[in-house]
C-alpha positions, 0 to 999 in steps of 0.5 A: 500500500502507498505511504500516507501522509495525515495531516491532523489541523486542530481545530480544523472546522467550524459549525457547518454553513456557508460562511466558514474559514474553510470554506471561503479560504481560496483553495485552487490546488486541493480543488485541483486533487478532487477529482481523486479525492474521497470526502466525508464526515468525521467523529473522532468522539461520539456526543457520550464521550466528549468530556464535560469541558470540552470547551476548554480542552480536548486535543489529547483526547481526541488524538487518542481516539483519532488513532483508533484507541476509543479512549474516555475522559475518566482514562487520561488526563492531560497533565500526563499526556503533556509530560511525556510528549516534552520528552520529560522523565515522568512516572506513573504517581507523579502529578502532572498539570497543563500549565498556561502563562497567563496575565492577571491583574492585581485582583488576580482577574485573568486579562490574557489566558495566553499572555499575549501569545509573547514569549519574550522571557518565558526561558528566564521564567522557567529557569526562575521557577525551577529554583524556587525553594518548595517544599516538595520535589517538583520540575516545571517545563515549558513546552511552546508558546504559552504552554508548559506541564508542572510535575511534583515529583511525588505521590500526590492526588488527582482529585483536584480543581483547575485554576483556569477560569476559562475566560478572561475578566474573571478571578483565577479559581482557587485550587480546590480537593474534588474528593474528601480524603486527605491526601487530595485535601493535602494535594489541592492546598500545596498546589495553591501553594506553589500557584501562589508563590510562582505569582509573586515571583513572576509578577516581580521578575525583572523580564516581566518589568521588560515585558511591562516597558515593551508594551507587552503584557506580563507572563505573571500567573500559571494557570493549571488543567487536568492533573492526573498521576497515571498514563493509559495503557495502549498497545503499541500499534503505530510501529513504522510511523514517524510524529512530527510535532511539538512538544506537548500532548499529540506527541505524548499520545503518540509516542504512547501508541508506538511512534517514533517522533520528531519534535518541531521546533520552536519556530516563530516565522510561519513560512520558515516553520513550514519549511521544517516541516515540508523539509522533515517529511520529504527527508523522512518520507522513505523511512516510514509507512505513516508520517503523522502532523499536528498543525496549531495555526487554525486552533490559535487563530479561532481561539483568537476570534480572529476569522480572517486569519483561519482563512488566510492559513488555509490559503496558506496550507493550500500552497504549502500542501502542493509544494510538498506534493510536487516533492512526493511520489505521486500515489501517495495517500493524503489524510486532511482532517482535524482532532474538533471544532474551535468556532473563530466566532466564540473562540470555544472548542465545540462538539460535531462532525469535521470533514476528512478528505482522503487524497488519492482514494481508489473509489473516490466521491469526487466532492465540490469542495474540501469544507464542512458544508460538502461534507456533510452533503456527502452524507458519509460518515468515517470512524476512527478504526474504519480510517485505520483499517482502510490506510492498511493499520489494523490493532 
């Protein structure tokens, strides 16, 4: 069977209709490929298992389940997930957080979840919050762009509240035990600890006096999700598949299925970091069955209200994806989809189909266009394990 390439987009779709980033981005090169083309409807998660806060983060469950695994929210968090997709020595006990730098005021109101998406200073950031004297063991590391994963090095509970508010204008929340045993009760009080005295040290860093004078908002708060101690069990079944992502929780659930990986750097220009990416597949393309990419632009873009930039990145990615076609064997298999919604009008991650196109399909259906509104017409519907079986991977 040919090689495949499966390009993962966060974030990919929106609510389908007729005014969506998708489908009013100029695509002439991947309208070119549909006539071999097969385009449906995808479900990574059914309506049962999308998580409760959903809204707030859902890529590292949705990636296992893309994969086939038909994992629940109750089986992983993503604390974990993060920490082994950072390439950090974790274990199994430990407790791990998906941290955010993020700005509040002096009333710990949240202005930024993201601080800006900046990262001047983060590295001084992270070295000064290593070399705080807590008092249990504990490693903190960023991960790329506003993102970082905290591990206290320790048996700790993962029945804890999350800080993150999940929107701006509100108070950071405060660490809270969900359960009422004493070691989550000692959990959450420590956690809140550590929250507090990282606010007070980051809050005074000089880099963030710097951020202040550049007009750039502080990096002054750490906002935590999904603590959990323990990693799924899956059988390895991706064996001759490469991941190229970067660090963080795709890479993590890979890894955990089997793949090899190649992290992409921290590269800020959008043309030089696809460059890296073009470069890595075409370099890696003959040693691997499956090369398999996580894409953030369309994610950040909708997490940022910003609609005309969803837009221009597909417009973007249409011209990139002929560049690399141009550079592969022509029977290549390619698979366009993304891991769930994130609407570029409320910013919000939202439960519903994402369109899948399957470039160089044997029976093809010949769609209109590659959007979520063709999709749907299409009236086909893809499971995870289905998409699996047929690119030649059976677990």
């Amino acid at each position: 069977m040919a090689r495949v390439i499966f390009l993962l987009i966060d974030g990919l779709a929106d609510k389908a209709s007729s005014k969506t980033p998708l489908k009013l981005a100029q695509k002439p090169n991947i309208q070119k490929l549909l006539k071999k083309s097969f385009l449906a409807e995808f479900y990574p998660l059914t309506k049962k298992d999308w998580p409760k806060f959903g809204s707030a983060s859902i890529t590292g469950l949705a990636n296992l389940n893309i994969l086939g695994y038909q994992i629940s929210p109750q089986e992983v968090k993503r604390g974990p997930l993060e920490a082994v997709g950072s390439d950090i020595d974790y274990q199994n006990g430990e407790l791990a957080l998906r941290v955010d730098f993020a700005t509040v005021d002096e009333n710990l109101k949240v202005i930024d979840r993201r601080a800006g998406r900046n990262i001047f200073g983060f590295y001084e950031f992270e070295k000064a919050i290593n070399a705080l004297n807590f008092e249990i063991p504990f490693h903190f590391h960023r991960t790329y762009g506003h993102r970082a994963v905290l591990i206290f090095k320790t048996k700790l509970s993962p029945w804890i509240s999350d800080s993150d508010p999940l929107k701006t204008d509100a108070k950071v929340k405060k660490i809270k035990p969900l359960k009422n045993d004493s070691l989550s009760k000692k959990t959450a009080k420590i956690v809140q600890k550590f929250l507090d005295e990282t606010h007070y040290l980051l809050d005074n860093h000089p880099f963030n006096n710097l951020r202040k004078e550049r007009g750039i908002l502080k990096a002054n708060y750490l906002l935590t999700r999904e603590a959990g101690n323990s990693l799924p069990k899956l059988k390895k079944c991706f064996k001759n598949s490469l991941v190229i992502a970067e660090n963080g929780v795709v890479k993590g659930g890979c890894l955990l299925a089997g793949f090899e990986a190649l992290t992409l750097p921290e590269i800020e220009n959008l043309n030089q970091r696809y460059q890296f990416l073009k470069k890595a597949i075409i370099d890696n393309f003959p040693k691997y069955n499956l090369i398999y990419l996580h894409l953030k632009e369309a994610d950040e873009a909708s997490h940022d209200k910003n609609f005309q930039k969803k837009k221009e990145f597909f417009e973007f990615f249409d011209k990139w994806l002929n560049s690399l076609i141009k550079n592969l064997p022509k029977e290549t298999i390619f698979v366009i989809t993304g891991d769930h919604i994130t609407s570029a009008q409320t910013g919000k991650h939202l439960y519903g189909p994402l369109p899948i196109l399957i470039i160089n399909h044997p029976t093809p259906n010949q769609p209109k266009e590659f959007s979520e509104l063709e999709a749907k017409k299409m009236k086909i519907k893809i499971e995870p394990k289905k998409l699996w079986e047929y690119l030649g991977i059976i677990c």
